[in-house]
C-alpha positions in Angstrom: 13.5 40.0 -4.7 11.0 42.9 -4.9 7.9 42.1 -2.7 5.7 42.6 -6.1 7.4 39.9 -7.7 7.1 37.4 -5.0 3.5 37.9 -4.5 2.7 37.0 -8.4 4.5 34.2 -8.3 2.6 33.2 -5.4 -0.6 33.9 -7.0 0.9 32.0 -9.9 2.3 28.6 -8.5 -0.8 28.5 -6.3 -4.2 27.4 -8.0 -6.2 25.2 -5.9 -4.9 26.0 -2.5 -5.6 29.4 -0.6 -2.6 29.3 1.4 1.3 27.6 0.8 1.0 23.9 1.0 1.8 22.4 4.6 1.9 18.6 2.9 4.6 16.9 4.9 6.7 14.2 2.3 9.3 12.9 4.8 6.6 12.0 8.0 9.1 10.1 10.7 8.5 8.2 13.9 11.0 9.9 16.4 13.0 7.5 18.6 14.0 9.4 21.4 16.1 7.1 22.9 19.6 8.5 22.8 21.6 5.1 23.0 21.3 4.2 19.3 23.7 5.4 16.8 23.9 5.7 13.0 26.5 5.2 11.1 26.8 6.8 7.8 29.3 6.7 5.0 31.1 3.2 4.3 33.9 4.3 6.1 32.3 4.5 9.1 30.1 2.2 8.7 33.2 -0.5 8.4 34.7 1.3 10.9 32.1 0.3 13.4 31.8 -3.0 11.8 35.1 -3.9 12.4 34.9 -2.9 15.5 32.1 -4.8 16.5 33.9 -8.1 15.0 36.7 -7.4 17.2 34.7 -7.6 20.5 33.5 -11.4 19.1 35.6 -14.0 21.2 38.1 -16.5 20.0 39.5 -16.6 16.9 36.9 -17.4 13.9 34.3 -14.7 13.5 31.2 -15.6 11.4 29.9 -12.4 9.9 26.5 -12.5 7.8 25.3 -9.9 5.6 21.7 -10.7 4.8 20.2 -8.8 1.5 16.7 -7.9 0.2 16.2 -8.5 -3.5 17.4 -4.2 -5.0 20.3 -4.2 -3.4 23.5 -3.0 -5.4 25.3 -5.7 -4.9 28.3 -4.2 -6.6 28.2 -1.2 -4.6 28.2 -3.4 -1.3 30.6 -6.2 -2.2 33.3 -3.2 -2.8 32.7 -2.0 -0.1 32.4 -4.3 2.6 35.2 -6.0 1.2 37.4 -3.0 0.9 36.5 -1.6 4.4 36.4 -5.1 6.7 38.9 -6.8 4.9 37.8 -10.5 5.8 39.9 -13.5 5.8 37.8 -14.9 3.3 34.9 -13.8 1.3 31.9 -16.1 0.4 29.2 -15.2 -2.3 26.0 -17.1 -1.5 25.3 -16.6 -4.9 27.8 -19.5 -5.8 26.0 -21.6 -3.9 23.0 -21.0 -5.9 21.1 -23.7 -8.2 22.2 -22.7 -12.0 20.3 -19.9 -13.5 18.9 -22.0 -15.8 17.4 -24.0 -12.5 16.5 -21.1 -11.1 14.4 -20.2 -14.1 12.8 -23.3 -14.5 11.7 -23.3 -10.5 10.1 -19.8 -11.2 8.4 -20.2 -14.5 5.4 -21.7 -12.8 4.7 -18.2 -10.3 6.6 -16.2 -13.1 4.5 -17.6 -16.2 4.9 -15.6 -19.7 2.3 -12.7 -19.4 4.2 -9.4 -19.4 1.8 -8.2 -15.7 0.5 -11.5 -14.2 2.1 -14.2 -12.1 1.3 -16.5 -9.5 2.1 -15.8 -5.7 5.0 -18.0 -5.0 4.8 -20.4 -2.4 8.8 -20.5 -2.2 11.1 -20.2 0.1 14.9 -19.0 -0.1 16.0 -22.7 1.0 14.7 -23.5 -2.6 17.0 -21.3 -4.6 19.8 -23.5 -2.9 21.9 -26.9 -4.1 21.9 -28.8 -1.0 24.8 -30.2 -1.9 27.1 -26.9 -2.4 25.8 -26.1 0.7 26.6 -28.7 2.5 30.2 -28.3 1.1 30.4 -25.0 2.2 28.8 -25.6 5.6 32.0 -28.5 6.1 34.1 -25.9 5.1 33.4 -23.5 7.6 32.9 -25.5 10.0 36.4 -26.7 9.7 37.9 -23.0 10.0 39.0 -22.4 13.2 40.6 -18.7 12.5 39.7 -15.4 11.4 37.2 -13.3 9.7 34.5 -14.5 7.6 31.8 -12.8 5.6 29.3 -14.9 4.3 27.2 -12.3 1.4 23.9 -11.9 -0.1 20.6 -13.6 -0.4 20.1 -17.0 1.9 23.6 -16.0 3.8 21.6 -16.4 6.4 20.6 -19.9 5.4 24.2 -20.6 4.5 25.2 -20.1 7.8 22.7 -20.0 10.6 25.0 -19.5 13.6 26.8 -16.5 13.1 28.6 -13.9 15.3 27.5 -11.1 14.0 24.2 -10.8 11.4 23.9 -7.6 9.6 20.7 -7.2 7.3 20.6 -5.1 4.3 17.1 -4.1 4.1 15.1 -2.5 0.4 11.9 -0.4 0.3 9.9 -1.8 -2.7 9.5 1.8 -4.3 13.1 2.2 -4.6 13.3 -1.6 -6.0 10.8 -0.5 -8.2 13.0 2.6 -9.7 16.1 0.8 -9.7 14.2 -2.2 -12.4 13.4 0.6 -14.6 17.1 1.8 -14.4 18.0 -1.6 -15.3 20.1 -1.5 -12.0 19.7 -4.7 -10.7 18.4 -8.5 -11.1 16.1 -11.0 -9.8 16.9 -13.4 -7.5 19.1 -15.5 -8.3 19.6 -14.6 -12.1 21.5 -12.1 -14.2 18.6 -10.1 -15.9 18.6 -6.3 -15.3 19.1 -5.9 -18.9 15.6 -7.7 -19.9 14.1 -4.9 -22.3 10.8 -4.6 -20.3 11.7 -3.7 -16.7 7.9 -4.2 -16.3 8.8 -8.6 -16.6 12.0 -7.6 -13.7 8.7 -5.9 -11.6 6.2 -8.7 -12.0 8.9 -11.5 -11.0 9.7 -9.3 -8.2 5.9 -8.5 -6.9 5.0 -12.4 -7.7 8.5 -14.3 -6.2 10.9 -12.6 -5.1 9.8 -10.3 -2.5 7.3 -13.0 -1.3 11.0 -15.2 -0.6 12.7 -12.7 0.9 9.9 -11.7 3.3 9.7 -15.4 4.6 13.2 -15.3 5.7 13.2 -11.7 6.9 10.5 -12.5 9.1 12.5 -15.2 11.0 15.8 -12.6 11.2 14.3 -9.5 13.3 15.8 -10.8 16.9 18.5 -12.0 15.3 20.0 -8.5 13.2 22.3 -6.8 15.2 22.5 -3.7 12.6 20.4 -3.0 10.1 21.8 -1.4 6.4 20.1 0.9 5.0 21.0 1.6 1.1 18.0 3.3 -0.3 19.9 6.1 -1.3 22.6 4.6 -3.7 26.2 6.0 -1.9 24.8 7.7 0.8 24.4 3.9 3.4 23.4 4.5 6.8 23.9 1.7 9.7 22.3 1.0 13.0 21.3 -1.2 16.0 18.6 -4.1 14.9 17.5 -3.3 18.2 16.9 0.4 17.6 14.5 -0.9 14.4 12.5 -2.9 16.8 12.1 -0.1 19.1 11.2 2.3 16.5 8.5 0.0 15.8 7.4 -0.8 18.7 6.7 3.0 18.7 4.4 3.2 16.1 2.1 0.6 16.7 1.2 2.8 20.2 0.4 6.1 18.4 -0.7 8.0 14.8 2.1 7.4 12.1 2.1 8.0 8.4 4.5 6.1 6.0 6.3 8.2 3.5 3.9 8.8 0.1 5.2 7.9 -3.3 4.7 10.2 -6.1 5.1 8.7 -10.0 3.9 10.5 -13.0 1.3 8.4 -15.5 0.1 9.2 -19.2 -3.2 10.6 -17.7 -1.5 12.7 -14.7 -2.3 16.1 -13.6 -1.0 18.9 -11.7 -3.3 19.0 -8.6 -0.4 17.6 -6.6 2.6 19.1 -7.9 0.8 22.3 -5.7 -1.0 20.4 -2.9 2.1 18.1 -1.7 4.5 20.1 -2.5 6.4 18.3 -5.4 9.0 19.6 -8.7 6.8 22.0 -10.3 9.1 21.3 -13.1 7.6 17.9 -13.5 5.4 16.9 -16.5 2.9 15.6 -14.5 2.2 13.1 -11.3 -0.5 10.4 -11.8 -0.3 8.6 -8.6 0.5 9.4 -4.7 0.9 6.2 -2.7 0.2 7.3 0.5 -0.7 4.5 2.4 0.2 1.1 0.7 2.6 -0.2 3.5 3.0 -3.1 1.1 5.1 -0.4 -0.9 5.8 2.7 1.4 8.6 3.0 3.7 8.5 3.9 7.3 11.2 6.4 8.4 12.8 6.4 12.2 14.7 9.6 13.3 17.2 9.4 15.5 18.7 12.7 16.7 19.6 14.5 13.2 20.0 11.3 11.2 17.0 9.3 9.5 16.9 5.3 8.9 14.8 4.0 5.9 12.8 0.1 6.6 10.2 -0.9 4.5 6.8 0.1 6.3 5.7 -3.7 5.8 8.4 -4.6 8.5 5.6 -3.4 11.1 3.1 -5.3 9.3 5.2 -7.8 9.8 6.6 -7.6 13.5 3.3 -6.6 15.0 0.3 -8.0 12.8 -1.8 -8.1 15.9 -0.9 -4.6 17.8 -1.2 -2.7 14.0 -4.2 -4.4 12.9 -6.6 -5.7 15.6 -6.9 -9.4 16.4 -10.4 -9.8 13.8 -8.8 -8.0 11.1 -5.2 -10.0 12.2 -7.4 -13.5 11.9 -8.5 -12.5 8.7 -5.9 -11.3 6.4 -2.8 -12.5 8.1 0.3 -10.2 8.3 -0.9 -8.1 5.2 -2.4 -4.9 5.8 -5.5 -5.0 3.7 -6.3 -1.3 3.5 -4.9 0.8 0.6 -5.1 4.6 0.4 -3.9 6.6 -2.8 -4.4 9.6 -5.1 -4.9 9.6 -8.8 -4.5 13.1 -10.2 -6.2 13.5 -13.6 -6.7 17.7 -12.8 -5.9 19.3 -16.3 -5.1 15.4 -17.0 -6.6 12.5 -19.0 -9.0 9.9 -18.2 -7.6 6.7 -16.3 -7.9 3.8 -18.5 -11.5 2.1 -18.7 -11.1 -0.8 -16.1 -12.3 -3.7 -14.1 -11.0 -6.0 -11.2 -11.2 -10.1 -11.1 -13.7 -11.5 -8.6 -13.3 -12.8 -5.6 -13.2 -16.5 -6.7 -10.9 -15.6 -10.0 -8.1 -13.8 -8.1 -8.4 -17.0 -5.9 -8.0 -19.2 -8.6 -5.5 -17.5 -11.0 -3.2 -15.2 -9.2 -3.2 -17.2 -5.8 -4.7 -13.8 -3.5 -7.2 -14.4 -1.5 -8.7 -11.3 -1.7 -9.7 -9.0 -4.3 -9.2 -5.2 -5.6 -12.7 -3.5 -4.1 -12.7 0.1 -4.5 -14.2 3.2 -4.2 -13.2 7.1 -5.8 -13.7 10.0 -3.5 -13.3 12.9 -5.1 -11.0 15.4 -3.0 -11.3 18.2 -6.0 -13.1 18.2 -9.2 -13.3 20.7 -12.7 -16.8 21.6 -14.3 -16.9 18.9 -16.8 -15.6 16.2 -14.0 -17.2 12.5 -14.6 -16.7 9.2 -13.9 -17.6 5.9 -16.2 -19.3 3.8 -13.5 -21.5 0.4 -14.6 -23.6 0.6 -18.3 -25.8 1.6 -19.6 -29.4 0.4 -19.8 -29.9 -2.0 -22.4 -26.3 -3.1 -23.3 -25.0 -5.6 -25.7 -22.3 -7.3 -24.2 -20.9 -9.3 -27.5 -21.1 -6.2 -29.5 -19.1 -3.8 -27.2 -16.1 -7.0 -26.4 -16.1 -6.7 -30.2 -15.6 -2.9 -30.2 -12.9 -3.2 -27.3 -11.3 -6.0 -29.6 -11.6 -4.0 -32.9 -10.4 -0.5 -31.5 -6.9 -2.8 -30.1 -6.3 -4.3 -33.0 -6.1 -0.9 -34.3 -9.2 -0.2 -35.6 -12.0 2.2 -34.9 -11.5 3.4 -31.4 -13.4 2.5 -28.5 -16.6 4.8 -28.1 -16.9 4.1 -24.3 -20.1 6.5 -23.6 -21.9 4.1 -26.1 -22.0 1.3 -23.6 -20.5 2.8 -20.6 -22.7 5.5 -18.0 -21.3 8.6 -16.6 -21.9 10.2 -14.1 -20.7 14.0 -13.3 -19.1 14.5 -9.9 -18.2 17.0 -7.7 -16.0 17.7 -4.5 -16.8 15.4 -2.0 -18.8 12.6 -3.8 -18.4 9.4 -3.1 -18.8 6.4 -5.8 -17.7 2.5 -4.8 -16.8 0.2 -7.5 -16.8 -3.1 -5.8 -14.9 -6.2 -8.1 -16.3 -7.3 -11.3 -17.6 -3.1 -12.1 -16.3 -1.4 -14.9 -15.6 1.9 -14.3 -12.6 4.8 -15.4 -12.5 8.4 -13.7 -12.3 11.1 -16.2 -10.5 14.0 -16.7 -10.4 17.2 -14.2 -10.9 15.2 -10.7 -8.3 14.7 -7.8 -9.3 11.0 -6.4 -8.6 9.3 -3.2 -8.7 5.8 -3.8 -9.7 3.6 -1.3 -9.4 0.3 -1.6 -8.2 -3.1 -1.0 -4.4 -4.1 -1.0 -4.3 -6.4 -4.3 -3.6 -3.4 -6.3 -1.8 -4.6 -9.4 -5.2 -6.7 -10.4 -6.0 -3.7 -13.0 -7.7 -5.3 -16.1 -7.3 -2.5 -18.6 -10.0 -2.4 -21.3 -9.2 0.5 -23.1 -6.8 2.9 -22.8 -8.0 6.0 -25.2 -5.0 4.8 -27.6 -2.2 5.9 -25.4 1.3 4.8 -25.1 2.3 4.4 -21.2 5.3 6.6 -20.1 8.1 4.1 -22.0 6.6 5.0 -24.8 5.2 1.0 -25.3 1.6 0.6 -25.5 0.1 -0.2 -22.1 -0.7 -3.9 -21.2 -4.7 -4.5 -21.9 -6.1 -7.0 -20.9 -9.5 -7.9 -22.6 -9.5 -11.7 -22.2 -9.6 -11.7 -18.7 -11.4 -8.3 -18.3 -14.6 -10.2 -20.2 -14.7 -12.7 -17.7 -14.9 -11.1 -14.6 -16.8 -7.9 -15.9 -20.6 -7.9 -13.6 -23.1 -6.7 -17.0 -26.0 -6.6 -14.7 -24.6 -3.3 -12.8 -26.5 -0.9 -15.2 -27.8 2.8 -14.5 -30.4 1.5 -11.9 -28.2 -0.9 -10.2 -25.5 1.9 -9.7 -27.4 4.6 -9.0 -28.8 2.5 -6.3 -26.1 1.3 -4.9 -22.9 2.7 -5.8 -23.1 6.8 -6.4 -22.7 9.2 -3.0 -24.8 6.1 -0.8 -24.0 8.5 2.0 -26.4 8.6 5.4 -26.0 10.2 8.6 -24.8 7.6 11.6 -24.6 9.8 14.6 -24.3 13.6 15.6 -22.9 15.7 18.5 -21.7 18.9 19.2 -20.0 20.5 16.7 -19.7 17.4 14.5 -21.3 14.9 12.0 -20.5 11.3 11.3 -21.5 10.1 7.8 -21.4 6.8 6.3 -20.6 7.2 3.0 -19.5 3.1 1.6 -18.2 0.9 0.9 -21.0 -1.4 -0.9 -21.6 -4.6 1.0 -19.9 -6.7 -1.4 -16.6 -5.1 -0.2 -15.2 -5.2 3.4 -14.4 -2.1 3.7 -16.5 0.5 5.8 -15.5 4.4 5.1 -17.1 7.4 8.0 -16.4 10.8 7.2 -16.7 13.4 9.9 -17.5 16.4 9.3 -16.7 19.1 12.7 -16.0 22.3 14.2 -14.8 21.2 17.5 -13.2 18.1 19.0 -14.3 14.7 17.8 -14.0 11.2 19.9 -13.1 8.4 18.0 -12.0 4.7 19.1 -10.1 1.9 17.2 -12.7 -1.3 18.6 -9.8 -3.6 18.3 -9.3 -2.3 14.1 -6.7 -0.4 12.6 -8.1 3.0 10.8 -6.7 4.8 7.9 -7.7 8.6 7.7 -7.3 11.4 5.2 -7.8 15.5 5.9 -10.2 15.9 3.4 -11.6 19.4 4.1 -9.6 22.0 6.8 -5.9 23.3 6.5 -5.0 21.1 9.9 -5.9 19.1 12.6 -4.3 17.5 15.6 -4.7 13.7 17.4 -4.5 13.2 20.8 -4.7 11.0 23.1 -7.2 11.5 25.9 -5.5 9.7 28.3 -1.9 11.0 27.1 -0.6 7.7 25.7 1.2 9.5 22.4 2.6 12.6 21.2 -0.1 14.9 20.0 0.2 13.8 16.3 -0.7 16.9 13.3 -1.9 16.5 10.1 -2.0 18.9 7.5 -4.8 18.8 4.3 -4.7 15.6 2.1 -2.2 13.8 4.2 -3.3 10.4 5.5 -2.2 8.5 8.3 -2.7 4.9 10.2 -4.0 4.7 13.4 -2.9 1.0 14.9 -6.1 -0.7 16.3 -3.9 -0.8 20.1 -4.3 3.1 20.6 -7.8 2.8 21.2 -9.3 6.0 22.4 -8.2 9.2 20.2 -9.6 12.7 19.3 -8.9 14.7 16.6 -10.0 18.5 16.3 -9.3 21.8 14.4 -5.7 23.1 15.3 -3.4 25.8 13.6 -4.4 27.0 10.7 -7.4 25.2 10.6 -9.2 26.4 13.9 -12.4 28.1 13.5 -13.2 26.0 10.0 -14.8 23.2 9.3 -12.8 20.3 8.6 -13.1 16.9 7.4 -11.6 13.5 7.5 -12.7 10.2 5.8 -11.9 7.2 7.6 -11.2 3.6 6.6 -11.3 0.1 8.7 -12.2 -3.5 8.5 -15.7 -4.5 8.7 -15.5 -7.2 11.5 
């Protein structure tokens, strides 16, 4: 191609960077230990399966394949069955209660609103008639030869002393895709085809994954291989033990779990150039970038890369990742969330609120609630956010606006009752629980916040239609009672726009605090520097973002990781064990000034 030509259509597929984008989508924790292998294909992988049965001794071989709700369970069953050939083949499905049991269990987490549940308190042993089981327990405990493979949720439960436990493992994201495909059911039912994928999500964020967890969390030093099929026909297969090892790694050094990217009704097209995603693409509303909740982590081993959910080391290593105060706190949930909402040559968010403390407590069964904050990585001219009211407002006649303007009347006038504020690059609002608030058009947001992120009470939502083409959920009734009408002009002004104050200085760098409000547990620092910067965990885990500079590098001062480099807008976690790190200007980015915001636990 003529020089000429590719240098305008650089110039034209690059607007907000100066330079190509260095965003890296597939961050990995390298295991360098050469004695793990990975299997990939189904052929192989029952290859080395079989394999592996044959070195069990004696003649009856118990072999348990434990599964995540996602799985394609038609994809595995073939294959497996195909490719190990076992003596007999049980279904733990069969051993299930009756769907309309199962149904019946669930409806109380489950309830009938289209986005809201109820954090189960069940546990896979639940889902099971004791009586089947106890059947098929006498049965197998009555075989005395051959190969056995015992499939699919509860296996595990099914049968407890087995020869040979593989565990096929989902990330939520892909779960998450694979509902809107219609791909696959909850547990224990036959429901992929439900209409609304959004009801197969909600039973899956509520129950299901909440089950599964409980029993993954007892099966880590008990998987021999792990089974990796987050890419639908490409499976990959390795050691438990080299799982364990890669996460062992990462809780002694910087990591980043792999973002998410999904496009919205309001998206933009700030990060189709900044993390280098399908230009092609209509738009992309969200990055999750740090919601291990959701992410995945990936291990590399040699050339080949293994996919675990990233709330596996939330799980394994509560205490290492997140400090013993923040560990005693919040439990094996990692309570810091960091995302992007691009609404750069967008549309406005939906006008919003979050439940209070005590009314997430009381209705949804978290114990903690969705505080936030907006930091504006990139903003237009006529950027602005709708943060608190207005002096002076009437709360009856604006619910009866809201009501009137759903109903599919006159729409919602929100700069009658709602204040904006205009923003630019680098400012800093925090929205604690109970504000309303909505970023406009033509800004690029980190949003930090707490975990409980599906706790979104829409109030209006400029008369869209969501990217099904179904009106999105709104949620006035519970919106109205939550909503704080005392956090007017004054009040936020005061307390919630750019509250920003120098906390300490050195050479060549500035340490800011910039939030969160006190209400909100939270604390964020932003550094702004030239040169080297010290930093130290104090027993918390942090969460950083490259707000300002091409590139920086972490390092450990007393050598205990892998100098660790992050390029602009990526974020990373940095486990409360490391302790002592620095982080300064390198690459591209020496000689400028550079800066990172920083996230941890108020203890």
């Amino acid at each position: 191609m003529d020089i000429n030509v590719q240098i305008y259509i650089l110039k034209m597929t690059i607007n907000y960077l100066k330079a190509p984008s260095k965003f890296n989508n597939l961050p990995v924790v390298e295991v360098t230990n050469n004695q793990f292998k990975v299997s990939k294909g189904w052929e192989a992988i029952c290859d080395r399966l079989n394999n592996s049965v044959d070195t069990i001794p004696g003649k009856k071989k118990l072999v348990v394949f434990e599964t995540y709700q996602g799985v394609i369970h038609e994809e595995l069953i073939a294959n497996l069955t195909s490719g190990i050939r076992p003596d007999r083949f049980i279904n733990a499905a069969d051993f299930m209660h009756t769907e309309e049991e199962i149904k019946k269990l669930v409806f109380q987490d489950v309830t009938d609103d289209r986005i809201f549940g109820f954090l189960t308190r069940l546990t896979m042993h639940a889902y099971f008639d004791p009586e089947k089981v106890k059947g098929i327990q006498a049965e197998l405990e009555a075989i005395t030869e051959g190969a056995i493979l015992i499939y699919g949720y509860g296996a595990s439960l099914i049968c407890p002393k087995s020869d040979l436990l593989v565990y096929a493992d989902m990330a939520r994201w892909e779960i998450q895709l694979r509902m809107r495909k219609h791909l696959v059911d909850n547990l224990g039912v036959k429901n992929r085809d439900t209409a609304d994928w959004m009801l197969l999500y909600k039973q899956g964020f509520f129950v299901d994954w909440r089950v599964c967890d409980r029993l993954k969390k007892t099966l880590f030093d008990k998987m021999d291989f792990i089974l990796d099929t987050n890419k639908i026909g490409e499976p990959k297969l390795v050691e438990g033990r080299a799982m364990l090892e890669g996460m062992e790694l990462a809780i002694n050094r910087p990591f980043s779990v792999v973002p998410f990217f999904d496009p919205g009704p309001w998206g933009g097209q700030w990060m189709k150039e900044v993390c280098n995603l399908d230009r092609s693409a209509p738009n992309y509303a969200w990055c999750f970038n740090c919601v291990p909740e959701e992410n995945s982590l990936l291990l590399k081993f040699g050339d080949d890369i293994i996919e675990i959910p990233s709330i596996n080391l939330v799980f394994r290593h509560p205490e290492e990742l997140l400090g013993a105060p923040v560990h005693g706190r919040f439990g094996d949930e990692f309570p810091i969330r960091f995302d992007f909402l691009d609404t750069m040559d967008g549309g406005h968010l939906s006008l919003q609120v979050h439940p209070l403390t005590e009314y997430i407590q009381e209705k949804f069964g978290m114990h903690y609630t969705q505080d936030e904050s907006y930091y504006m990585m990139e903003t237009g001219d006529d950027a602005i956010v709708y943060l608190g009211f207005k002096e002076g407002v009437d709360p009856e006649a604006m619910m009866a606006e809201l009501e009137e303007a759903q109903s599919g009347g006159k729409s919602f006038d929100a700069e009658k009752h709602v204040q904006t504020w205009p923003m630019k690059k680098h400012d800093h609002v925090l929205i604690p629980a109970g504000t309303i608030h909505c970023s406009g058009k033509s800004s690029m947001v980190l949003e930090i916040s707490a975990t409980p992120y599906i706790f979104t009470f829409k109030l209006w939502d400029w008369g869209r239609l969501g990217m099904d083409g179904k009106p999105r959920p709104i949620n006035i009734e519970h919106g109205k009672k939550v909503i704080q009408w005392d956090r007017t002009t004054q009040w936020t002004r005061e307390n919630l726009v750019n509250n920003v104050h120098v906390v300490a200085q050195g050479d060549g760098w500035i340490e800011e605090s910039t939030g969160l409000h006190e209400r909100e547990f939270i604390e964020t620092r932003r550094h702004w520097f030239t040169k080297k910067v010290e930093h130290k965990t104090n027993g918390g885990v942090h969460v950083i973002c490259l707000v300002e500079g091409d590139e920086i590098i972490v390092e450990s001062p007393a050598n205990a990781f892998e100098p660790f480099v992050v390029h602009y807008a990526e974020v990373f976690i940095v486990p409360a064990k490391v302790g002592e790190y620095t982080i300064r200007p390198f690459g591209s980015g020496e000689g400028q000034k550079c800066g990172t915001l920083k996230g941890y636990v108020r203890v």
